[in-house]
N, C-alpha and C positions, 0 to 999 in steps of 0.2 A: 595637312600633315597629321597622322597618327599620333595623341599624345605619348608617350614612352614614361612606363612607371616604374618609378622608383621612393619605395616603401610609401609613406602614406599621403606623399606629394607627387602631382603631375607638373613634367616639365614638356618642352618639346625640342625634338630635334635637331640641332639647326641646318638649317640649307646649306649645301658647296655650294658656291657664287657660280654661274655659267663660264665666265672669264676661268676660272681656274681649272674647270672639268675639258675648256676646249687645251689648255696649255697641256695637261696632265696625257689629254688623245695624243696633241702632235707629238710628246716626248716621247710616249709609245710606239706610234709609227715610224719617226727616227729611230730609237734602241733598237726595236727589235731585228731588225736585218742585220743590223753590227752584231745583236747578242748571236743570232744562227747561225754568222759566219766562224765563231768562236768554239760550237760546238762541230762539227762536224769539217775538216778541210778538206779541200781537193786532191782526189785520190790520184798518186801519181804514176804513168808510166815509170819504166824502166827507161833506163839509158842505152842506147844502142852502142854495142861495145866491139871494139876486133883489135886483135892483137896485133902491134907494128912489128916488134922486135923482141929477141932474148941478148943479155950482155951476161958474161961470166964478172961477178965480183971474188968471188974469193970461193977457192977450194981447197977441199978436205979429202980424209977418210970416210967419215962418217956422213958428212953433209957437203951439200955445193949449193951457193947462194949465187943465185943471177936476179937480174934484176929486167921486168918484164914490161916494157912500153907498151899500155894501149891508149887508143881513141876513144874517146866516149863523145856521142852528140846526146843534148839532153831535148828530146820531143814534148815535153811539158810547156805549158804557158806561164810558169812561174821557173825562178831558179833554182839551183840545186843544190844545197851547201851540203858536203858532203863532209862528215867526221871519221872517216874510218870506212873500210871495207875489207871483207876475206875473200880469197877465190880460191879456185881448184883447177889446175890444169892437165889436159891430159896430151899427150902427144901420141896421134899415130892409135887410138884406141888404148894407149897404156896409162896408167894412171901416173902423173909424171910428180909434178909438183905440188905445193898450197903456201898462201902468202899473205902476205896485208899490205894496203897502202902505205907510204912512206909517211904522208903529212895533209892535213885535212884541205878541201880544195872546195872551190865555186863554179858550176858551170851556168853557165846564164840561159835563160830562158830561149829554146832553139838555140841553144851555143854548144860550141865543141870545143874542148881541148885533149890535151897527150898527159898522162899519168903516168908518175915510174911507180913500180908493186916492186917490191924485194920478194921474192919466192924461192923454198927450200927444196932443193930435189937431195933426194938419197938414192947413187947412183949404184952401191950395192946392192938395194934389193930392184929397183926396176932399170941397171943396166942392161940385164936380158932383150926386153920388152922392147926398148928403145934401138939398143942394135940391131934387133930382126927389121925395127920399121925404115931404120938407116937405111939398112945395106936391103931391104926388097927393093920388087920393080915400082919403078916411078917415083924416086926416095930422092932423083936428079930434078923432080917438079917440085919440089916442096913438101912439108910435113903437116897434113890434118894434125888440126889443135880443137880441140873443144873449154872453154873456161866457163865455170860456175860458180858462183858466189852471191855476194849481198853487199852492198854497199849503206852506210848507217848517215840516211837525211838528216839532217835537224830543220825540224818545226817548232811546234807548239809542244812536240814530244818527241822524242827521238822513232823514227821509223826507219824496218829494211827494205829496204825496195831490192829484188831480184837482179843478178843482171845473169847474162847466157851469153855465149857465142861461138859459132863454129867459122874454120874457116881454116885455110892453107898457108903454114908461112914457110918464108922463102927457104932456101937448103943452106944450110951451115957452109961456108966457107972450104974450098979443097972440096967437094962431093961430085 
């Protein structure tokens, strides 16, 4: 070993023991796969979402609150603690309502369940829109809905994961 100097005395080195240098490897080979997993997590699909149902809760002048049942199946291999969500719905091509989840929810891993959204429509400015899609043809199959929004994961950080969905729901009652 190279003596090591310091000022007008030579000392030397001293050795790591072997024992210590092999503990010091395996502690390394252990941490570092937990440290990586720390850094970067699994990126997650969206939730596959369709709308069941609209319910009128309370209406207005100005605003009408219904409240919006959908499905979500969650295609991830991990679960999906869900804190919040916004969405936008349109009905029939018109831009109808937007909304948020009621209350923060769990989907499990490949699991599904039914979400109620409270969602605002203002039926002054897109009653237009909506009666022309009522009362067209084929208004007795059901009405094209489209929903867009985001729903807010909790991880290690809060993330939005996307959701979408198009699709026909049934015809309102009397039609």
């Amino acid at each position: 070993m190279p003596p090591v100097s310091r000022g007008p005395h030579r000392c030397y080195a001293p050795a790591m023991p072997l024992r210590t240098l092999r503990a010091l490897l395996v502690l390394a080979l252990v941490a570092l796969p937990a440290a990586c997993s720390l850094v970067e997590p699994e990126p997650l699909d969206p939730p596959v979402v369709n709308l069941r149902g609209l319910e009128p809760e309370a209406m207005g002048i100005n605003a009408q609150v219904f409240r919006a049942r959908l499905h979500l199946f969650n295609p991830n291999t991990v679960p999906l603690r869900v804190a919040g969500g916004e969405l936008r719905l349109s009905l029939a091509g018109a831009r109808a309502a937007k909304g948020r989840t009621l209350a923060p929810f769990t989907i499990d891993a490949g699991g599904e369940t039914d979400v109620d959204v409270r969602i605002t429509m203002n039926l002054l400015r897109d009653a237009p829109a909506l009666f022309r899609a009522l009362s067209g043809t084929g208004a007795a199959e059901g009405l094209d809905y489209a929903l867009e929004g985001h729903v807010n994961v909790e991880r290690r950080g809060p993330d939005r994961v996307p959701i979408a969905a198009t699709g026909r729901l049934a015809p309102p009652a009397g039609l």
